[in-house]
N, C-alpha and C positions, 0 to 999 in steps of 0.2 A: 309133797309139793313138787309139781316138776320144776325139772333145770331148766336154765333160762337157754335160750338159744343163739348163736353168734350169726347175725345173718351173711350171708355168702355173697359178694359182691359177685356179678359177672360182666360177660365185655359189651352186652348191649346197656347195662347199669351203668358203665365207663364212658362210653359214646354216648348217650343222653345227654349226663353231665356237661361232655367236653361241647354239645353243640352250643351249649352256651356262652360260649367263647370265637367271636366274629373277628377275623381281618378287616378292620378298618376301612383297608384301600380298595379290598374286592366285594366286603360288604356281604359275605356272608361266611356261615359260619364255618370252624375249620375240620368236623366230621363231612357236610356236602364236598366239600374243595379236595376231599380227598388228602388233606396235609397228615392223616395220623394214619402212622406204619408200624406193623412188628408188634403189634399192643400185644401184651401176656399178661395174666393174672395168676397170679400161684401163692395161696394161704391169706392172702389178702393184700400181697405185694402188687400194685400194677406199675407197670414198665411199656414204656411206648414213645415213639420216632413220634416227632411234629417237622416235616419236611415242606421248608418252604419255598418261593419261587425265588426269590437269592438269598444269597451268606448275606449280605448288605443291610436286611432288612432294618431300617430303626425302631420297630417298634417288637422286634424277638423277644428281648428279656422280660417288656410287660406281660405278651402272649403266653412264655411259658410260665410265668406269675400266674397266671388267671385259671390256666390250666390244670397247674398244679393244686390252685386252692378249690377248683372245681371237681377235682376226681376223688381229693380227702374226704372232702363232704358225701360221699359218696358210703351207706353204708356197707360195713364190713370190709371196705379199705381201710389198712395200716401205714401204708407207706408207696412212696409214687416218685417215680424215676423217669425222669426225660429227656433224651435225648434232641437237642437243635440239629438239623441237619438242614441242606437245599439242593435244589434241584432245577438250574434256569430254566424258563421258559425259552423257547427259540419263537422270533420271529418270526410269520410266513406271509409270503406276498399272496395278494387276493387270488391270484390265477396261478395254481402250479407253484412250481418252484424258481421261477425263473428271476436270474439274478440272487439268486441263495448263491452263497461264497463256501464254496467246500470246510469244513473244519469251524464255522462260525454259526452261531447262535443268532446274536445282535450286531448289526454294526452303528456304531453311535457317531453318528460326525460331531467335531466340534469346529467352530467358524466364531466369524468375527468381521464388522461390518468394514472393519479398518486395521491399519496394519500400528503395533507400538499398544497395545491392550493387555497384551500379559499372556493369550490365548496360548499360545506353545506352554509355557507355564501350567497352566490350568489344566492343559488335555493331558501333559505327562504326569502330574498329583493328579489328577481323576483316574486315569489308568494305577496310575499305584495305590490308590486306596481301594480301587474295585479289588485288586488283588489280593491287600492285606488284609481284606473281608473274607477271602475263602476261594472268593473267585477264580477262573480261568481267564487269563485280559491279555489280549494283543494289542501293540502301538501301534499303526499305519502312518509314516510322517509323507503326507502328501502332499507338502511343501514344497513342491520340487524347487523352486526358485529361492527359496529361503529355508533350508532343511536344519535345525539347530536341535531334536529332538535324541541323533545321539549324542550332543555333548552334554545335555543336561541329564543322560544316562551312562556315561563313560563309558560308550559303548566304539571300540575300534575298529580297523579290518574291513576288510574284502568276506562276502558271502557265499558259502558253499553252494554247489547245486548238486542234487543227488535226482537221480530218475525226472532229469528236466524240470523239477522242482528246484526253486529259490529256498535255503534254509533259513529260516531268522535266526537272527540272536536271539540268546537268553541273559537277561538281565534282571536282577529280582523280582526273576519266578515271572517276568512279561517276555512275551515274545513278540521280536521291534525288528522291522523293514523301513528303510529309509534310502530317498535319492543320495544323501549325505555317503551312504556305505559301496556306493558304487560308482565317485566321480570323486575324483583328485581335492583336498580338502579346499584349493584358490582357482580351482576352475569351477566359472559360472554355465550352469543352465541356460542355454539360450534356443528355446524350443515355442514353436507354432501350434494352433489349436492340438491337428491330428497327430502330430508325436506325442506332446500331453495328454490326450485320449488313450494314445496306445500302453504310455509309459506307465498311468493310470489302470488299466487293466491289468499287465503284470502285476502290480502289486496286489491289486486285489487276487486276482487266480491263477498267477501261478509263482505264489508263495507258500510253502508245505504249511501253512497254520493249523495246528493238531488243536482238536477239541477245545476249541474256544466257547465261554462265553458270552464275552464282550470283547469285540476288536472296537477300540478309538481313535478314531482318525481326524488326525491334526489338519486341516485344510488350508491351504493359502488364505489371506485376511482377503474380502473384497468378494464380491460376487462374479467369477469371470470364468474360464473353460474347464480350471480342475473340481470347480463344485458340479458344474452343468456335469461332466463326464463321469463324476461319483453317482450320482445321483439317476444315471441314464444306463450306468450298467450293473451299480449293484442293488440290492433292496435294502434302502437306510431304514433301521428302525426307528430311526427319529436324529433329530439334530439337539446342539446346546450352543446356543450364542452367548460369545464372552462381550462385555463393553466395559466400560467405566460410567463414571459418574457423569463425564458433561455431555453437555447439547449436544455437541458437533459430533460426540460419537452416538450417543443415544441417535441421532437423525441416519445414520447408518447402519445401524442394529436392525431399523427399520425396513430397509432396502434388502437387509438378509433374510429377514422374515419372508418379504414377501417371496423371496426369488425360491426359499423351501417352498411355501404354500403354493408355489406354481408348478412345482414337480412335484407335489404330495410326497410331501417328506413331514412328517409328525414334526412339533418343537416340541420337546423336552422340559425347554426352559429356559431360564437367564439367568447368568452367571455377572453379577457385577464386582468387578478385578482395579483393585486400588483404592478402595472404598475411603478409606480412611487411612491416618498416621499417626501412632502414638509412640511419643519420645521416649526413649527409655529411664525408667525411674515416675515416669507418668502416665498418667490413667485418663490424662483429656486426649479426645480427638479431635485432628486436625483436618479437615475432608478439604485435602489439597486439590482433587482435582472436583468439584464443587458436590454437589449429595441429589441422591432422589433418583437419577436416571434409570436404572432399575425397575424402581417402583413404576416410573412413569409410563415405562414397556411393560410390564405387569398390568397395566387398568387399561392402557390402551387396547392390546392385543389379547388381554383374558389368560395371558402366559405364566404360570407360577416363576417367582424370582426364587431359585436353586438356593443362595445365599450370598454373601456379599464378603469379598477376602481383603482385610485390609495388607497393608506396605508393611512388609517386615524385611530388615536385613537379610534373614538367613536363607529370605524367599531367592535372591539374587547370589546367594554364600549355595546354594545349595545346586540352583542350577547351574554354576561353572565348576564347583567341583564335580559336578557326574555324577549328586545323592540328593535326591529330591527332598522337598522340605519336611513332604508327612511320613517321611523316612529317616531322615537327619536328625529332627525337631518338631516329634510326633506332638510335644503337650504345647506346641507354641502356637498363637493364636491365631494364626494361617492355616495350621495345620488342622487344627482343631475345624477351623470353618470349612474347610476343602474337604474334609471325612465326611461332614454333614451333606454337602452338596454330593458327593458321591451316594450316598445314602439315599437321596431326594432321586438321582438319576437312575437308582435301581428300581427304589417306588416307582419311577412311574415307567418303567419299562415293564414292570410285571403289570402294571394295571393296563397298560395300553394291551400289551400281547393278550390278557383276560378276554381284553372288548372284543 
């Protein structure tokens, strides 16, 4: 009676399998996308890199799930090893390079129809969770008029220059340029369009920002010459508008929108900031500053809503001590919604860059 035979998996048997297993966001599978690296098989062991377009991804852990249960099934495989890894996409403007910011990948504005929204908040927990995803994130606080970006990073001091280059700071693992770091703490800004143009430019080019993924740039609240002058010399890969919940800022939100979609600047998204308040020891919420505004710029504009951050102490405890909150009070429920929303802002910067 002959002996039965073990059959011999190999790597196009492996790749078959895996195209069964699609990205969601880009909608196809992840052997075409190119995501699977290093694949080895040896005795029935396979071993292989799924390399995606960010650390951030939310949907990684199901991907390498499906993966894994896809390559076992795979005859004469025993056992399957996989490595997560990423690899951002860089954004490119349609014509050349022009307005590519040395050392930067993306750059993501974040704005705000109005001033009193939480937006400096927002942009500095979006940069720190892009970070503690894997990523590479720079701040930009282009603020000039109201720059609060290092104190809600404890960041001090006067900025080197090495070879006519501006040094950032380093701050957990972000590197942060701000008007703040280079004017006396109670002297004000008091600057006309073409200096804000030009002040604008230094920061963008010529600050030494090494191997960025994502720089986030904190933008004055309001539609006026420091958005116009982002927007006109660097290439944004997109914007994120902060509001709250009432009318009179939702009706500003609107006026940001448009003023991106006249400089073709992608949105991103909507970020709604104060959504709610829940007392502590309690589990009602209180939509102090009234509910829906969000949603309501979501159906209008066809804009996906990022997610919605309610009021928490530690949200304000964390930006005067100089330790942001999904750094502070990672499991708190700010924190928790701000990781998600960063999540959401990586999704759609790989899908965009895809198109």
């Amino acid at each position: 009676m002959a002996a039965s035979m073990t059959p011999q998996a190999s790597e196009s048997s492996v790749l078959d399998a895996l195209r069964a297993v699609r990205d969601p966001d880009l909608r196809q599978d992840i052997v075409a996308l190119g995501f699977i690296k290093n694949l080895r098989i040896c005795d029935g062991n396979a071993a292989f890199s799924i390399e995606l377009t960010t650390p951030a991804c939310p949907v990684k852990d199901l991907m390498k799930a499906e993966a894994e249960r896809a390559v076992r099934a795979v005859p004469g495989i025993k056992s399957v090893q996989i490595e997560m890894t990423a690899r951002v996409t860089a954004s490119r403007p349609v014509l050349g390079d022009k307005g590519m910011i040395p050392g930067v990948k993306n750059v993501i504005a974040v704005s705000s129809g109005k001033g009193g929204v939480g937006k400096s908040t927002v942009a500095v927990n979006l940069a720190c969770a892009l970070q503690a995803s894997g990523a590479r994130v720079g701040i930009l606080d282009a603020d000039v008029y109201g720059p609060n970006v290092p104190l809600m990073l404890g960041v001090k001091g006067q900025p080197e220059v090495k070879d006519k280059k501006i040094q950032p700071f380093v701050q957990y693992g972000l590197q942060i340029m701000s008007m703040a770091l280079l004017v006396a703490e109670d002297q004000p800004v008091i600057w006309r369009g073409p200096m804000l143009h030009s002040a604008v430019r230094q920061f963008l080019f010529d600050v030494a920002w090494t191997d960025l993924d994502y720089l986030v740039v904190d933008l004055p609240p309001g539609t006026g010459d420091a958005q116009l002058s982002l927007s006109q010399q660097a290439h944004l890969m997109g914007a994120v508008i902060v509001t709250t919940p009432q009318d009179v800022s939702v009706l500003d939100v609107k006026k940001a929108i448009r003023m991106f979609q006249s400089v073709n600047v992608p949105m991103l998204g909507i970020v709604e900031n104060m959504a709610w308040f829940t007392p502590p020891g309690s589990t009602e919420k209180y939509h102090i500053f009234g509910e829906g505004g969000g949603a309501r710029i979501e159906r209008e504009f066809g804009l996906p809503l990022l997610g919605q951050i309610p009021i928490e102490i530690a949200v304000r405890e964390g930006g005067d001590k100089g330790r942001p909150v999904v750094l502070a009070h990672p499991e708190s429920e700010t924190a928790k919604a701000l990781l998600a929303v960063a999540g959401k802002v990586a999704q759609r910067v790989s899908i965009l860059n895809a198109e």
